[in-house]
C-alpha positions as CSV (number, residue, x, y, z in Angstrom):
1,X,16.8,14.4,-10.2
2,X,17.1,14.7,-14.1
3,X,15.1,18.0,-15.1
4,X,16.4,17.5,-18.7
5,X,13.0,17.3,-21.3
6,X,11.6,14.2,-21.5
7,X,11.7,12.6,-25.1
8,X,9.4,11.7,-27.1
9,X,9.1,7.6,-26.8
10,X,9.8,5.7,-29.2
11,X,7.6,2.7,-30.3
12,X,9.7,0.2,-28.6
13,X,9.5,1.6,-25.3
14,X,5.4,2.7,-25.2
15,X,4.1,-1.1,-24.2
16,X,6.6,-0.5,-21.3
17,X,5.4,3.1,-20.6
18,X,1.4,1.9,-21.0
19,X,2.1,-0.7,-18.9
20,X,3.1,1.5,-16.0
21,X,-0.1,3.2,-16.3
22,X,-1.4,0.0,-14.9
23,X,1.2,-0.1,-11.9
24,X,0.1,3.4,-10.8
25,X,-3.2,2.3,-10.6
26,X,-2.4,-0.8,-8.5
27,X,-0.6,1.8,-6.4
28,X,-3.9,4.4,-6.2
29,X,-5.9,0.9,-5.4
30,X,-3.9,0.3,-2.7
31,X,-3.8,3.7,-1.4
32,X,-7.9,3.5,-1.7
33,X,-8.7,0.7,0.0
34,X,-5.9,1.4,3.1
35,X,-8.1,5.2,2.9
36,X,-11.6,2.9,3.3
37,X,-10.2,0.8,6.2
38,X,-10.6,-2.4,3.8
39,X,-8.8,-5.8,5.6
40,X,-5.4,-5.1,4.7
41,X,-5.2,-9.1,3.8
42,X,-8.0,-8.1,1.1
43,X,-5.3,-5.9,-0.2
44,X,-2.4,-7.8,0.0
45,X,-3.9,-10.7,-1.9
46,X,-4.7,-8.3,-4.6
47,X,-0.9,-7.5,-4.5
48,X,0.6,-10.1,-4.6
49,X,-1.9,-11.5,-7.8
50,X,-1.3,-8.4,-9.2
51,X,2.5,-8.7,-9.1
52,X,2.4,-12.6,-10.2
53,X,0.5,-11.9,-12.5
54,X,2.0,-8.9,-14.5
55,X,4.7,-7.2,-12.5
56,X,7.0,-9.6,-12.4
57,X,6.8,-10.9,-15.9
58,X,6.9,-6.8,-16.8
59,X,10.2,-6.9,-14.9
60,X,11.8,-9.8,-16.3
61,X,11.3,-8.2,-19.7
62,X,12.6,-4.8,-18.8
63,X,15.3,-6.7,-17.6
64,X,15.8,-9.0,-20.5
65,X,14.8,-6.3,-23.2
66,X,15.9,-2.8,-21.8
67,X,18.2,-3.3,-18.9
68,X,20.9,-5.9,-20.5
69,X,21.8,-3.6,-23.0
70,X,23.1,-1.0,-20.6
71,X,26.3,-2.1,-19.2
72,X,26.3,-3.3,-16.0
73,X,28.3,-0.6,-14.5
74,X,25.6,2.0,-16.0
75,X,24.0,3.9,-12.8
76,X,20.6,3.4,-13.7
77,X,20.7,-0.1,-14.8
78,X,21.8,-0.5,-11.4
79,X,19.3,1.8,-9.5
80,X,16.3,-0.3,-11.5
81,X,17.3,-3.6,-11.0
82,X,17.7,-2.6,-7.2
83,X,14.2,-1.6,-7.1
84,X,13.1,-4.7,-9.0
85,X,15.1,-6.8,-6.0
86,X,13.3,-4.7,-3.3
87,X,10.2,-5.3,-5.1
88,X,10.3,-8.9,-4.7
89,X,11.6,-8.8,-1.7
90,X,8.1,-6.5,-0.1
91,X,6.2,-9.6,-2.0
92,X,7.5,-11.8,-0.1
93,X,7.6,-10.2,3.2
94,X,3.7,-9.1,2.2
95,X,3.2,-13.3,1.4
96,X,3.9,-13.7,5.2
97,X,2.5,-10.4,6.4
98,X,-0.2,-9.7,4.3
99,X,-2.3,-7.6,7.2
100,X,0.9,-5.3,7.7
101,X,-0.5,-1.7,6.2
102,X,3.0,-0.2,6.7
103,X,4.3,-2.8,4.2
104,X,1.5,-1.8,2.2
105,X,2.1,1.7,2.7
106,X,6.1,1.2,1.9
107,X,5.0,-1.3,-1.5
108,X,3.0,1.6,-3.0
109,X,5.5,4.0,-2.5
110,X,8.0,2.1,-3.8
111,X,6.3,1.0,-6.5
112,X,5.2,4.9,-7.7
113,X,8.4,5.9,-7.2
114,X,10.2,3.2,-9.2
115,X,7.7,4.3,-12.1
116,X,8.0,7.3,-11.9
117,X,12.2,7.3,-12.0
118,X,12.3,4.8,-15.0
119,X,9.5,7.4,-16.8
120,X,11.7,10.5,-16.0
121,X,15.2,9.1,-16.2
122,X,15.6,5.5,-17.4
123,X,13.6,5.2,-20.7
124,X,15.1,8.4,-21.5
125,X,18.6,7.2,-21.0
126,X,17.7,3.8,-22.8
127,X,16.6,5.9,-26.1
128,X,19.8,8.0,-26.1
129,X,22.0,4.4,-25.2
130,X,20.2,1.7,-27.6
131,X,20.8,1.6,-30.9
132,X,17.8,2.2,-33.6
133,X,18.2,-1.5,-34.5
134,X,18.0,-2.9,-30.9
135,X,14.8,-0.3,-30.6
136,X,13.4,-2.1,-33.7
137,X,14.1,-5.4,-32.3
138,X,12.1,-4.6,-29.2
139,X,9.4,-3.2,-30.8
140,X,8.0,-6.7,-31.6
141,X,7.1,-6.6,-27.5
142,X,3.7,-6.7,-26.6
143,X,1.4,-6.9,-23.6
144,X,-2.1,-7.5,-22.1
145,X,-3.3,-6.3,-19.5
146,X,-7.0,-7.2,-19.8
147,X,-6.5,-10.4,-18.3
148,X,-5.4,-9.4,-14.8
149,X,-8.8,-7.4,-14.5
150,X,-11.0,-10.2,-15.9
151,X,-9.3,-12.6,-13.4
152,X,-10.3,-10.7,-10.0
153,X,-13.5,-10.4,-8.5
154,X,-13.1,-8.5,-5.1
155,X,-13.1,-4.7,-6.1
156,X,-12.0,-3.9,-3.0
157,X,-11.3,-0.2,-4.4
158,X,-14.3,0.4,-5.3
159,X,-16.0,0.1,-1.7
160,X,-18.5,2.6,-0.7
161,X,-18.7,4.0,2.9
């Protein structure tokens, strides 16, 4: 693991980085309801919206905006895009199995530890590899977020014992 000083972000890279902030939650809400016995299909379904409706399209931008201008050989472009493939792949699988709690269990795991390597290692990597007018270019990125949470009603999370 890279111990090296993380940088400071720049501009370009912060939606990305914000952005996590909201996959780590959907990681801790995960985590929460498995902790409060809720149906694991209650917790899949939130999953899989989740990831339809902003994982995925957060991937195929990182992919589009960040990864392609590594080169395809680059180590880290590599490890990413692997986890982006596994990803799916626990989507799918959780489409079919959606009251499997080790799948559940494997997802959030996967999912903090993806975050956390592209935090640590990747962006960092990106910012020393991209030139300041690519960064610029990808600056005109944005997001929102706000829809997901106005779109679901079952705050499974939230249950009391």
């Amino acid at each position: 693991m890279n111990t090296n000083k993380p940088l400071k972000r720049h501009r370009a890279i912060v939606s990305f980085s914000k952005e996590h902030h909201f996959g780590l939650l959907l990681v801790w809400k995960i985590r929460q309801g498995l902790k409060k016995a809720i149906t694991p299909v209650r917790i899949s379904d939130y999953v899989i919206f989740f990831f339809k409706e902003d994982l995925e399209e957060h991937f195929n931008e990182e992919e589009r905006l960040l990864f392609s201008r590594l080169p395809v050989t680059d180590e880290l472009r590599k490890h990413a895009e692997l986890d982006h493939l596994i990803i799916h792949t626990m989507i799918n699988a959780l489409e079919k199995r959606k009251s499997n709690t080790t799948l559940l269990n494997d997802f959030a795991d996967l999912l903090e530890a993806h975050i956390r390597f592209e935090e640590r290692e990747l962006f960092n990597h990106l910012q020393e590899s991209i030139s300041a007018a690519e960064l610029e270019e990808i600056e005109n990125r944005f997001s929102n977020n706000d829809k997901i949470i106005e779109k679901w009603e079952d705050t499974f999370w939230e249950h009391k014992n």
